[in-house]
C-alpha angles and dihedrals in degrees: 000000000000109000112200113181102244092200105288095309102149086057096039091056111028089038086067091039088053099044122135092022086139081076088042131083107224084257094070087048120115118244115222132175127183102232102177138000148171143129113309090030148020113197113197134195110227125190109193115194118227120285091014118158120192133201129267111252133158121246115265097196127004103286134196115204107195112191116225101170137005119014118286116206115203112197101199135180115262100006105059123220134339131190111218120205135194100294098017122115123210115200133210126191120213106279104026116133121220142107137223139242154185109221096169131087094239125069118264120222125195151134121261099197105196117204113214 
């Protein structure tokens, strides 16, 4: 697999996700993996522990986030809140802010695909 830096994105949009694990065990830690990458998208595998919250962030490139497991609920500005469920896909423009979460007792599994 060809991996072509797509301008710290892994940093830009994971750093935000993992934001205030000082005040987190590594159990509540999200789980992320790169699956694919090049030059026009990066695709990456996120495990979200029960009960996780994210921070808001704003979208660094246009994102994808395909549910595979659990339920995924996305608060965005200015569309409120949406409940994502497997096979389900929640989309976020360049510039949205939200942030996701996992308001369930079980983990949610699903694919963020960044445009680049």
């Amino acid at each position: 697999m060809d991996k072509v830096p797509i301008l710290g994105s892994v940093l830009v949009l994971f750093a935000l996700l993992l934001t205030s694990a000082a005040t987190r065990s590594a159990a509540q830690e999200p789980a992320t993996r790169l699956v694919f990458q090049n030059a026009q998208m990066a695709v990456f595998e996120i495990t979200l522990p029960a009960r996780f919250d994210g921070e808001v962030h704003t979208a660094p490139f246009d994102e994808a986030a395909y549910v595979l497991d659990g339920e995924l609920t996305v608060v965005a500005v200015p569309s409120g809140r949406e409940v994502v469920r497997p096979g389900e896909i929640a989309w976020a423009s360049k510039g949205t802010i939200h942030k996701s979460l996992n308001a369930t007792d079980k983990p949610t599994k699903f694919l963020v695909i960044v445009l680049t």
